[in-house]
C-alpha positions, 0 to 999 in steps of 0.5 A: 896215194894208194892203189892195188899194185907196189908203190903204196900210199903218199901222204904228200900227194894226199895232202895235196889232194884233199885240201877243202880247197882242191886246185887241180895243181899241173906240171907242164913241159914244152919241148920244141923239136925240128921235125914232125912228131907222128900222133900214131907212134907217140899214142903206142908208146902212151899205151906201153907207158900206161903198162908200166904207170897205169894211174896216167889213164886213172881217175881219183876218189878224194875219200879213198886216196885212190887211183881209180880206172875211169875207162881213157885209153891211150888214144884219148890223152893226145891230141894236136892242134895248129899253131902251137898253143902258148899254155898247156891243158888244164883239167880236174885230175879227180876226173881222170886222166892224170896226164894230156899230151898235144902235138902242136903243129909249128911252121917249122917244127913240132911242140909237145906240150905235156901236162901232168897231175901234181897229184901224181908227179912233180917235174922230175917225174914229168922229164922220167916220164917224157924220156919214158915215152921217148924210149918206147917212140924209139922202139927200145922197150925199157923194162923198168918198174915205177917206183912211188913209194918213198915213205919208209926212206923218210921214215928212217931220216932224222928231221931237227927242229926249224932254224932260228931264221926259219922260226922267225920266218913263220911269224912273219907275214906273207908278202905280196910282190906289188903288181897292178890290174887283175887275176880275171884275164887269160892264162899267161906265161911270161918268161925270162931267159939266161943265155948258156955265155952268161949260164957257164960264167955262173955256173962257174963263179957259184963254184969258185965261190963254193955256193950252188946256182940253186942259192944264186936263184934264191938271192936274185928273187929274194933280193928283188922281192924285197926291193919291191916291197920295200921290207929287209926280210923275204919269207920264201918257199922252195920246193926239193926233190927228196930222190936224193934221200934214197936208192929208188930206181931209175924210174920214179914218176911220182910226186917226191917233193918236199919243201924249204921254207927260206927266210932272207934277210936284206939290206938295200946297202948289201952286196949280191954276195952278202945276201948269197953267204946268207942264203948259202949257210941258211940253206946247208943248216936247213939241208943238214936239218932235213928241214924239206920233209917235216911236213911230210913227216908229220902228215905221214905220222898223224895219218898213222892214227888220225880220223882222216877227217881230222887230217884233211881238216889240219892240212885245210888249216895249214898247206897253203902256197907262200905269194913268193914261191919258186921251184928249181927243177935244174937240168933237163937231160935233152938225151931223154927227149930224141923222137926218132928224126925230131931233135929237141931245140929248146924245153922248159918246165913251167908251173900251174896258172894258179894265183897265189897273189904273187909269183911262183916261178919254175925255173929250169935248163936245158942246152945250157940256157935258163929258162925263168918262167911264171904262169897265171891267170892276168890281165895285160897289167898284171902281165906286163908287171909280171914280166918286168918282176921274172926280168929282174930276177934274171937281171940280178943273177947276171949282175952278181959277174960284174961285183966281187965273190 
């Protein structure tokens, strides 16, 4: 994404964007506080926000890959309502604003709700930018600058050919996780959590068994969507935060992910251990590889050169979301989250109410606890299967204490 300013243009969020197919993709986080959130203080510190990320108040012109200003101020973005909604704000970016903000009134305490844009921010982004806001509530004035530019890193990483498993894995076809009823019902979230205990024993057995909580998640899910469909291979898509590849500052709200694509191999008689050796040597490969920006790679390589028709219509034909998709967003710093007297109690990060004709689940921690969440648009069928299937997964993980490393 371009605009007149330093942070330049991001062929990821472009690929995004100009899909013939737009689905205004959100990111959303839920942070519980004890204590009451002041509307007034919280719309002056969006303002000192939009001074230092202007594109939250903007709108985008498809043609142009552009941010445009399309005349919100700060006071439009926030609003609060009574009780606390259950799902956040959907609405079309292109329109503008790139960020809604609600205040929801609990009996005993206040909900922010905060959704962003996918076009121009992933969830690390949306935890920098609630911390953001935190700060100028606070009265501290950071003096930062918001770095989106990360296409020259990219630029000078080397990216390997795919994996044997990863070529296997493409051939193979996409499979549906079985659930009942219809995508025609309302908006839901289902969520599953793993309790600090239980999260600190697996934190701590992931290390004496030299794998990470990251590989532990995608053997649950795997493993789980392959018991349901009955195959012995998963194809699954990871998102990756690509800040590690290089020094960008501490601000960085901006859409900087790449992706995984996963192929597990299961065997009903296998252990959680044997398919977790698996998951953790396709994951180093596919690291060492850096695997998670081939697309982006090639985006940023043919926009060099291409009639832009002709990479909007390749993306068209190719960025699509795998049916069996999660996103490991990790620790939420709850220090970045303090509103003068509220304290937060409990966050998570959840994903778009998009059907992908399975489960796309966030996953994220905070105070020790996992929260395991999937949002959709269900019936109360579709729902409830959705449950029992985000259940399992956590399930799974806490069944792997129980068996040997």
């Amino acid at each position: 994404m371009r605009r007149g300013h330093p942070g330049g243009f991001q062929p990821l969020d472009s690929a995004q964007m100009i899909h013939s197919d737009f689905v205004p993709a959100m990111v959303y986080a839920f942070v519980e506080f004890e204590g009451r959130i002041n509307r007034d203080r919280l719309v002056t510190a969006v303002g000192k926000v939009s001074d230092i990320i202007p594109e939250i108040l903007c709108g985008i012109d498809v043609e142009r890959c552009e941010f445009i200003p399309v005349g919100f101020v700060a006071a439009d973005i926030v609003e609060e309502v009574s009780p606390v909604p259950d799902h956040g704000l959907e609405f079309d970016p292109r329109d503008g604003p790139q960020v809604k903000i609600l205040i929801g009134h609990g009996p005993e305490g206040d909900t922010l709700i905060v959704s962003i844009s996918h076009v121009l921010s992933d969830a690390a982004g949306l935890w920098q930018l609630i911390g953001l806001l935190s700060d100028f509530y606070n009265d501290k004035n950071p003096r930062v600058r918001n770095n989106r530019a990360l296409t020259s890193a990219l630029l000078k990483q080397k990216v390997g050919g795919p994996t044997p498993a990863e070529t296997a894995g493409y051939k193979m076809t996409w499979g549906r996780i079985p659930m009942g009823g219809s995508s025609a019902g309302p908006k839901v979230r289902v969520r599953s959590c793993i309790p600090a205990d239980a999260m600190a024993a697996i934190r701590a057995r992931a290390k004496r068994c030299g794998v990470t909580l990251n590989d532990v998640f995608v053997t649950a899910y795997a493993r789980v969507a392959a018991r349901l469909q009955g195959v012995d291979a998963v194809h699954l898509s990871c998102p990756v935060d690509l800040r590690r590849l290089a020094d960008l500052g501490e601000l960085t709200v901006a859409n900087l992910t790449g992706r995984f694509q996963i192929t597990v191999p299961f065997n009903r008689e296998d252990s959680f251990s044997t398919t977790l050796d698996q998951v953790h040597a396709e994951v180093a490969e596919l690291r060492s590889r850096n695997r998670a920006i081939a697309g982006f790679r090639r985006i940023s390589d043919m926009w060099t050169w291409m009639p832009v028709r002709v990479v909007k219509h390749l993306i068209g034909q190719t960025y699509r979301l795998n049916s069996i998709s999660y996103s490991n967003v990790g620790v939420l710093d709850e220090s970045r989250v303090q509103f003068d007297l509220c304290t937060p109690k409990a966050a998570h990060i959840s994903g778009a109410y998009v059907d992908t004709g399975g489960i796309f689940m966030m996953i994220s921690t905070f105070k020790g606890t996992t929260t395991f969440v999937a949002a959709f648009q269900a019936d109360e069928q579709r729902a409830h299967d959705a449950q029992n299937i985000i259940t399992m997964v956590t399930a799974e993980c806490e069944s792997w204490l129980l068996g040997a490393c």
